[in-house]
MDTraj code that builds the backbone (N, CA, C; nanometers):
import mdtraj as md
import numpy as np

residues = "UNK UNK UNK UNK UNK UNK UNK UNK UNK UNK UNK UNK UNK UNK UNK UNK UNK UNK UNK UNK UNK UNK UNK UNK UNK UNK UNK UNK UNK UNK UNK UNK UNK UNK UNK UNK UNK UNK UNK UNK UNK UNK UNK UNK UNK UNK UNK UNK UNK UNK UNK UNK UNK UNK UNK UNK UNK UNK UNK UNK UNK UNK UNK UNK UNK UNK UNK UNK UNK UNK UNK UNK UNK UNK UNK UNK UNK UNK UNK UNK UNK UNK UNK UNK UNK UNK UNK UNK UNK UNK UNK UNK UNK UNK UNK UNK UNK UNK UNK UNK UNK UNK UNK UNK UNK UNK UNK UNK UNK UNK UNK UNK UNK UNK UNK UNK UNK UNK UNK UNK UNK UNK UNK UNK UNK UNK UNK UNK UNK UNK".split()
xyz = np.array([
    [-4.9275, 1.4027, 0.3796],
    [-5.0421, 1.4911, 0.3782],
    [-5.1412, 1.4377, 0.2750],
    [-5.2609, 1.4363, 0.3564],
    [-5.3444, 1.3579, 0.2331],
    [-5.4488, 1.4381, 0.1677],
    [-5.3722, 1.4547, 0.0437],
    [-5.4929, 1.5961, -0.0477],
    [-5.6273, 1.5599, -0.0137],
    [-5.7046, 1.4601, -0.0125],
    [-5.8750, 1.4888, 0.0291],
    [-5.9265, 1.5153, 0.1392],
    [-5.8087, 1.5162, 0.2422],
    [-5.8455, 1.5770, 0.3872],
    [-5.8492, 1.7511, 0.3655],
    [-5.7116, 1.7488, 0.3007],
    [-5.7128, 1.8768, 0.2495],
    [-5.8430, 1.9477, 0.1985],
    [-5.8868, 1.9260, 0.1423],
    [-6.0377, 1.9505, 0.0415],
    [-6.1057, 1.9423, 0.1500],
    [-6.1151, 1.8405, 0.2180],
    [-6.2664, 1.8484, 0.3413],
    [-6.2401, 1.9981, 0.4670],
    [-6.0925, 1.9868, 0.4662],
    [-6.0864, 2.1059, 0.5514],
    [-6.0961, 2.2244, 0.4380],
    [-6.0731, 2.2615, 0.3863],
    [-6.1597, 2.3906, 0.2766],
    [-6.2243, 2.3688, 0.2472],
    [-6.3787, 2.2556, 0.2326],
    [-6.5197, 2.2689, 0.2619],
    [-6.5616, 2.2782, 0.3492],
    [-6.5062, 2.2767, 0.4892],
    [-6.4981, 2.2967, 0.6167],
    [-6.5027, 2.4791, 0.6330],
    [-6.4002, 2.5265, 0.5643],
    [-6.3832, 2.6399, 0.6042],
    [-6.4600, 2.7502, 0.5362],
    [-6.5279, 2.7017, 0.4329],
    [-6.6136, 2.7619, 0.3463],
    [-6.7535, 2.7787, 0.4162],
    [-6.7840, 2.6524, 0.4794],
    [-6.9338, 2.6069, 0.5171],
    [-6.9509, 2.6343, 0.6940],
    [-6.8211, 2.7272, 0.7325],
    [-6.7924, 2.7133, 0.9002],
    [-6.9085, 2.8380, 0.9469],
    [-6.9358, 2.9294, 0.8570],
    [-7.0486, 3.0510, 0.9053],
    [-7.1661, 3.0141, 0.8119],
    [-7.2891, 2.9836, 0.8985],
    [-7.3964, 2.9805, 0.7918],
    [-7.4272, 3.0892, 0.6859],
    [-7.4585, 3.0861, 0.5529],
    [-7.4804, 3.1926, 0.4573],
    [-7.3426, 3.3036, 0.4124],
    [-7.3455, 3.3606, 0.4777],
    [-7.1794, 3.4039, 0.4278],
    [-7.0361, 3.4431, 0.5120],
    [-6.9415, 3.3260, 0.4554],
    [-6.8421, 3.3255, 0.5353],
    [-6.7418, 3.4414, 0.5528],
    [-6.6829, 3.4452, 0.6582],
    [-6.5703, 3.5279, 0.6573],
    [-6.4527, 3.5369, 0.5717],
    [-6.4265, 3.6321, 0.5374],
    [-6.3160, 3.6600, 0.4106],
    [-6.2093, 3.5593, 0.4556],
    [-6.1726, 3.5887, 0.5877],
    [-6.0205, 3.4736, 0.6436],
    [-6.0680, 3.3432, 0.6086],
    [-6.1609, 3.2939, 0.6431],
    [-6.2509, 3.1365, 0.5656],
    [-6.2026, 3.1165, 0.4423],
    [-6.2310, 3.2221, 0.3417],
    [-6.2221, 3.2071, 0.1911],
    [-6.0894, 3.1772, 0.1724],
    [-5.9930, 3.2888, 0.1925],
    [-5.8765, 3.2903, 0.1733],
    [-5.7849, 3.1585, 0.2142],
    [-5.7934, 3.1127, 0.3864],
    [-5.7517, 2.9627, 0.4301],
    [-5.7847, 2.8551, 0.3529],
    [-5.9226, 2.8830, 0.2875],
    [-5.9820, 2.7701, 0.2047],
    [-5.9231, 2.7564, 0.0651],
    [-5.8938, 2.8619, -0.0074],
    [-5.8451, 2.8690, -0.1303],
    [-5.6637, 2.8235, -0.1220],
    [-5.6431, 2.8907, -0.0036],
    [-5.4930, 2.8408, 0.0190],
    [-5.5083, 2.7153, 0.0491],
    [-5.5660, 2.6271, 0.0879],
    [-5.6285, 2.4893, 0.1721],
    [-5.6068, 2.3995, 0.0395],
    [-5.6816, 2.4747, -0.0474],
    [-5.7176, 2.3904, -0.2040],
    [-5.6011, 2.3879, -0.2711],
    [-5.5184, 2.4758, -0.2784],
    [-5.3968, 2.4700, -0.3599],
    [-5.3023, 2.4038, -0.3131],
    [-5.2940, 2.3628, -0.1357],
    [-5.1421, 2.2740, -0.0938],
    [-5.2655, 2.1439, -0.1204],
    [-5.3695, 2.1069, -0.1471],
    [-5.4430, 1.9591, -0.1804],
    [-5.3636, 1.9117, -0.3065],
    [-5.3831, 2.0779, -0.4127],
    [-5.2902, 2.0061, -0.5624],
    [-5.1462, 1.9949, -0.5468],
    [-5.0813, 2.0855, -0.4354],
    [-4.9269, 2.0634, -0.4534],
    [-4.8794, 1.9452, -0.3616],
    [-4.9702, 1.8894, -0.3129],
    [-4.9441, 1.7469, -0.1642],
    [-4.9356, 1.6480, -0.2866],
    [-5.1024, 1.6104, -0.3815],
    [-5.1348, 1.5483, -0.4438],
    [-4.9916, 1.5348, -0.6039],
    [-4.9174, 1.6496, -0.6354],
    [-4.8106, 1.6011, -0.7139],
    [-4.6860, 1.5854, -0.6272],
    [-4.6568, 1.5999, -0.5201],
    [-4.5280, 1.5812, -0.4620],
    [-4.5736, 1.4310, -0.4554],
    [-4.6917, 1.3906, -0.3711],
    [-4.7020, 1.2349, -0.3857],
    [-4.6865, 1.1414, -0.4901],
    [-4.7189, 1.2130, -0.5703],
    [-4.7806, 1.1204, -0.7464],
    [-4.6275, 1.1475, -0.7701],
    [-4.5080, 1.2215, -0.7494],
    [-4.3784, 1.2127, -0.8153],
    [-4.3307, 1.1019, -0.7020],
    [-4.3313, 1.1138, -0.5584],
    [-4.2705, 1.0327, -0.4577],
    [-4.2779, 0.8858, -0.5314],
    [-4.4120, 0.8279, -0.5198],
    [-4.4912, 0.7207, -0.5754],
    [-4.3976, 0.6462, -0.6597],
    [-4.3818, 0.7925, -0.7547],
    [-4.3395, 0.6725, -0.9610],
    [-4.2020, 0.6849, -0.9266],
    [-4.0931, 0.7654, -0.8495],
    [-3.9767, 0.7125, -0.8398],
    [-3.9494, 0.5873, -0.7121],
    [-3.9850, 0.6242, -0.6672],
    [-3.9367, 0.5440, -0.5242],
    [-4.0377, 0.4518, -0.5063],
    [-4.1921, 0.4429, -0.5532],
    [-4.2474, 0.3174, -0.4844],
    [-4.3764, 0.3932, -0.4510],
    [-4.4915, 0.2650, -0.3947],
    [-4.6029, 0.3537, -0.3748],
    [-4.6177, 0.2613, -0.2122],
    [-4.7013, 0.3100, -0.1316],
    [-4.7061, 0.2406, 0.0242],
    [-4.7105, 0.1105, 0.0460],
    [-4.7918, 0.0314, -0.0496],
    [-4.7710, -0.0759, -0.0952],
    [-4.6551, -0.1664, -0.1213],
    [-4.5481, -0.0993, -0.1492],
    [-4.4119, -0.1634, -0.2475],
    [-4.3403, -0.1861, -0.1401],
    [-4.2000, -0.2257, -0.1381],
    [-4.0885, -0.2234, -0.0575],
    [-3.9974, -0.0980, -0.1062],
    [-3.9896, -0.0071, -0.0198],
    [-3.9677, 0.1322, -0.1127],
    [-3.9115, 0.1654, 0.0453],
    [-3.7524, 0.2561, 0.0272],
    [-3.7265, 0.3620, 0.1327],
    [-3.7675, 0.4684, 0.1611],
    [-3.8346, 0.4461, 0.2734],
    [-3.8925, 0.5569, 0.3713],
    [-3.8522, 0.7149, 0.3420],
    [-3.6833, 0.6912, 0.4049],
    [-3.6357, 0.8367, 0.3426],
    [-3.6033, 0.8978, 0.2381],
    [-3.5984, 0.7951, 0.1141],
    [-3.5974, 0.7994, 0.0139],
    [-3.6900, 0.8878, -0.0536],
    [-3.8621, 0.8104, -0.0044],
    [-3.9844, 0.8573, -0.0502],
    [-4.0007, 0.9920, -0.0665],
    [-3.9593, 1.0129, 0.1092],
    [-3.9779, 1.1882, 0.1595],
    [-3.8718, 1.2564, 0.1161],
    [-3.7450, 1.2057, 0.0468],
    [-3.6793, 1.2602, 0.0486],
    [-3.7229, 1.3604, -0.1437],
    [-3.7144, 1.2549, -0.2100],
    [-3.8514, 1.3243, -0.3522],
    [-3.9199, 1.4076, -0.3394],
    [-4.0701, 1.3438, -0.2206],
    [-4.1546, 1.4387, -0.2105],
    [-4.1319, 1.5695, -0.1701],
    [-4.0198, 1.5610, -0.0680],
    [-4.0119, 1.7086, 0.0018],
    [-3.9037, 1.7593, -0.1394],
    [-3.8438, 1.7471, -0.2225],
    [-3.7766, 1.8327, -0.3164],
    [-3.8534, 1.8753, -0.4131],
    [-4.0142, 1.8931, -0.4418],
    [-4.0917, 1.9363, -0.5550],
    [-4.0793, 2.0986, -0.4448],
    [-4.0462, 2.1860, -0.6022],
    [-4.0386, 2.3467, -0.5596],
    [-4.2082, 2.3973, -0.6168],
    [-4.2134, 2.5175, -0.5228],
    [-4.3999, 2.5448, -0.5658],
    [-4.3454, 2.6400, -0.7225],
    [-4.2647, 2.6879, -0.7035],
    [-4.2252, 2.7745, -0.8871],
    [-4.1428, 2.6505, -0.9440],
    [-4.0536, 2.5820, -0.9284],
    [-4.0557, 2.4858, -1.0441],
    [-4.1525, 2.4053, -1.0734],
    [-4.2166, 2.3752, -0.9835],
    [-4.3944, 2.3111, -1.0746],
    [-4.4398, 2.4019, -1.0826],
    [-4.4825, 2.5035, -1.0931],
    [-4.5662, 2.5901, -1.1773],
    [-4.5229, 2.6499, -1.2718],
    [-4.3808, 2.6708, -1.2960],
    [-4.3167, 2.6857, -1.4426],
    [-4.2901, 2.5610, -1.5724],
    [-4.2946, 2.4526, -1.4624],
    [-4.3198, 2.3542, -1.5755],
    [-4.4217, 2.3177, -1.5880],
    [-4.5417, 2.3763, -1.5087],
    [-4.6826, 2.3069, -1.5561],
    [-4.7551, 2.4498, -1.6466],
    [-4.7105, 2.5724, -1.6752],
    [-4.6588, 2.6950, -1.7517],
    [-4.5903, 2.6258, -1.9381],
    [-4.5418, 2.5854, -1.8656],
    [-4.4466, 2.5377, -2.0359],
    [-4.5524, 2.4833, -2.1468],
    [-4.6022, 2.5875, -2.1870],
    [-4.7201, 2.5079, -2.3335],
    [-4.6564, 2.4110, -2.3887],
    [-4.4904, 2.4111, -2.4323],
    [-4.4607, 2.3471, -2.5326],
    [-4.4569, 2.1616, -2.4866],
    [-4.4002, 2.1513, -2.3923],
    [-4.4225, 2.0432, -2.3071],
    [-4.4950, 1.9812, -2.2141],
    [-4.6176, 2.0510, -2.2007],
    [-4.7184, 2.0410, -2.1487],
    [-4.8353, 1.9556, -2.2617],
    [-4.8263, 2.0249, -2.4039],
    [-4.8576, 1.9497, -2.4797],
    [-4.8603, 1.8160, -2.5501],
    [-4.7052, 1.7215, -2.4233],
    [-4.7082, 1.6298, -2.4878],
    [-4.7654, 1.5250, -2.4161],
    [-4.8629, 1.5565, -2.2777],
    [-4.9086, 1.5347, -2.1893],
    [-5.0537, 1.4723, -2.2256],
    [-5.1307, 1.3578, -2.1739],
    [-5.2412, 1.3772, -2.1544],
    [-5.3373, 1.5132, -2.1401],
    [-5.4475, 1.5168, -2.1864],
    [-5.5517, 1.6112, -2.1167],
    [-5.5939, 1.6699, -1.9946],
    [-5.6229, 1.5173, -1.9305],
    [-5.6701, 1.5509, -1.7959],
    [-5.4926, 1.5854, -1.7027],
    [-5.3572, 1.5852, -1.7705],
    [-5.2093, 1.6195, -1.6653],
    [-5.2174, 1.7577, -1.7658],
    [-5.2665, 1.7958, -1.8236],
    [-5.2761, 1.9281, -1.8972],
    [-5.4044, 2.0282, -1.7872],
    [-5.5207, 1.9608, -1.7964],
    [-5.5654, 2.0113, -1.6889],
    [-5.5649, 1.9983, -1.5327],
    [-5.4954, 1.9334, -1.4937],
    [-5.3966, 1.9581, -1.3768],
    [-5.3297, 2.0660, -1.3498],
    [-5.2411, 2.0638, -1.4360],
    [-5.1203, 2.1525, -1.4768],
    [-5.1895, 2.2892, -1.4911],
    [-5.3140, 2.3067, -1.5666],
    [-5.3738, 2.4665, -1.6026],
    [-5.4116, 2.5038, -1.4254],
    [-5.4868, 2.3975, -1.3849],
    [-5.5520, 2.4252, -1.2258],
    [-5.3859, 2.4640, -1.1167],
    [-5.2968, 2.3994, -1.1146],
    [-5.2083, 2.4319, -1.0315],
    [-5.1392, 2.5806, -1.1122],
    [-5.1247, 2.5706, -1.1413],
    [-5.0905, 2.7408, -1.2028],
    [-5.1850, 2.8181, -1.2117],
    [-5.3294, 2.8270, -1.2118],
    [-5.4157, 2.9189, -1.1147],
    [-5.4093, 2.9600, -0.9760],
    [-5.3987, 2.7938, -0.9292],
    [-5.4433, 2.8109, -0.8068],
    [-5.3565, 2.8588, -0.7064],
    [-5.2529, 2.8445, -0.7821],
    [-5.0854, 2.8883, -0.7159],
    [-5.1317, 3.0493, -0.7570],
    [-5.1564, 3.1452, -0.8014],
    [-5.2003, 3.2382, -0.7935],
    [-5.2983, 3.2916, -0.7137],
    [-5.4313, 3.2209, -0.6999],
    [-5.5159, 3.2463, -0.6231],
    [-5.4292, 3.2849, -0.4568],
    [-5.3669, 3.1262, -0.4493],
    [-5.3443, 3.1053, -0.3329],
    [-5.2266, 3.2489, -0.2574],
    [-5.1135, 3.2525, -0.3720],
    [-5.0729, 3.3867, -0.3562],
    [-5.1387, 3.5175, -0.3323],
    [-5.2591, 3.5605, -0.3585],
    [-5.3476, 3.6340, -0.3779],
    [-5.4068, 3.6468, -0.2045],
    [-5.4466, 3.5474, -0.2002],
    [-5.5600, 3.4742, -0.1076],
    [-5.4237, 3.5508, 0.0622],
    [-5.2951, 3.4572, -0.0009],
    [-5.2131, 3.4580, 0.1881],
    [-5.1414, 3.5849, 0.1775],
    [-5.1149, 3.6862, 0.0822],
    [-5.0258, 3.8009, 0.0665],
    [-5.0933, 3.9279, 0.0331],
    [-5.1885, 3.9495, -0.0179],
    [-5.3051, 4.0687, -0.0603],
    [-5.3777, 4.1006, 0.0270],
    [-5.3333, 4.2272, 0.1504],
    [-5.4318, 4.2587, 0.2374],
    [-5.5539, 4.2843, 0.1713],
    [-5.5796, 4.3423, 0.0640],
    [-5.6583, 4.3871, 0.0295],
    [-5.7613, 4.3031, -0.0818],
    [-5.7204, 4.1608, -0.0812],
    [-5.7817, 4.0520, -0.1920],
    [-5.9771, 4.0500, -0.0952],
    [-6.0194, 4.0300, -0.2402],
    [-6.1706, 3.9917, -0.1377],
    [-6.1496, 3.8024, -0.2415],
    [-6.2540, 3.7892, -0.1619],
    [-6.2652, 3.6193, -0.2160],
    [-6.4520, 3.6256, -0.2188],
    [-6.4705, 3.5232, -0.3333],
    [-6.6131, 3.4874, -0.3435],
    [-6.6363, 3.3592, -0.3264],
    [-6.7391, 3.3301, -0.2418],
    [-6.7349, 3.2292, -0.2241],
    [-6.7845, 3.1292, -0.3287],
    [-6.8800, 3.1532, -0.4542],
    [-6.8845, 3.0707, -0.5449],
    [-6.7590, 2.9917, -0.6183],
    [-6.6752, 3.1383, -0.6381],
    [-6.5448, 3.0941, -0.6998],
    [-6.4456, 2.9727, -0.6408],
    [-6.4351, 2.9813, -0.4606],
    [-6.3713, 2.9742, -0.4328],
    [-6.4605, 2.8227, -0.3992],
    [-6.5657, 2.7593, -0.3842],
    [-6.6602, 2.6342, -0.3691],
    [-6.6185, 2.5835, -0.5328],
    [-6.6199, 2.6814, -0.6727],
    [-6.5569, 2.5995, -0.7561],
    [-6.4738, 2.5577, -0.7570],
    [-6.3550, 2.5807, -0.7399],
    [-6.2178, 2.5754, -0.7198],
    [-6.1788, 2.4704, -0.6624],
    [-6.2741, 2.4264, -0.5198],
    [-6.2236, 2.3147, -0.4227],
    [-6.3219, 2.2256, -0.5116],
    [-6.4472, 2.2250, -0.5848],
    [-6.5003, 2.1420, -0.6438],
    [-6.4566, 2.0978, -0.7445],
    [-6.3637, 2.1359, -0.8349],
    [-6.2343, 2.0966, -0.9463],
    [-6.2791, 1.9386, -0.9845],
    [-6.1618, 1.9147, -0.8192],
    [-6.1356, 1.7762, -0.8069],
    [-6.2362, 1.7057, -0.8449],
    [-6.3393, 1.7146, -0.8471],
    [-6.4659, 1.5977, -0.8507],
    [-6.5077, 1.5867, -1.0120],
    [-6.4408, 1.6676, -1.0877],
    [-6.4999, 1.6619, -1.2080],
    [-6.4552, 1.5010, -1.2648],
])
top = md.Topology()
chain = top.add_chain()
for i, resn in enumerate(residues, 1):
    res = top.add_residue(resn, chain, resSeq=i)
    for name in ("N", "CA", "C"):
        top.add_atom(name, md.element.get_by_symbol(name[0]), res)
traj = md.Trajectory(xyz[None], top)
């Protein structure tokens, strides 16, 4: 799954009604944005153990990594101040964005009653570009 397709389909789903979109838009889109960050670390862990597409690396091996990242064990370890701190900045702000957005996104697919804005939710998928 390739996180920037991801992103184009939740600017897709944001920009699908001229002027203001439908709440189901927002919500798909915000959920859209959050499997971009959880695709984008199951890959980046697949990658540094097993190899990157490039390498001579097992196939089932790869998937077999990627598919074992849990959405609450990465967000409890990207949660952990104490070890989070010993991290770069920009895997610190990673880490702050996937533990939002893992909320949002909860919010967004389980809260009949969630509204979504679309500024918030155009920031959110705009993250990435900073």
């Amino acid at each position: 799954m390739n996180p920037r397709d991801l992103l184009k389909t939740a600017n897709e789903l944001v920009a699908a009604n001229r002027g203001k979109p439908r709440q189901s838009n927002l919500h798909r889109a915000t959920s859209t944005a959050y499997y971009a960050l959880f695709h984008a670390l199951a890959t980046t862990c697949a990658d540094l153990l097993v190899g990157t597409a490039g390498t001579k690396r097992s196939g089932p091996a790869w998937r077999q990594v990627y598919r074992a990242l849990a959405h609450s064990d990465a967000r409890n370890a990207c949660r952990n101040v104490e070890t989070m701190a010993k991290f770069p900045q920009s895997v610190q702000d990673f880490a702050n964005m996937f533990v939002l957005m893992q909320a949002k996104r909860h919010e967004a697919d389980y809260d009949p009653e969630a509204r979504a804005v679309k500024s918030e939710v155009v920031s959110n998928i705009r993250w990435w570009r900073r």
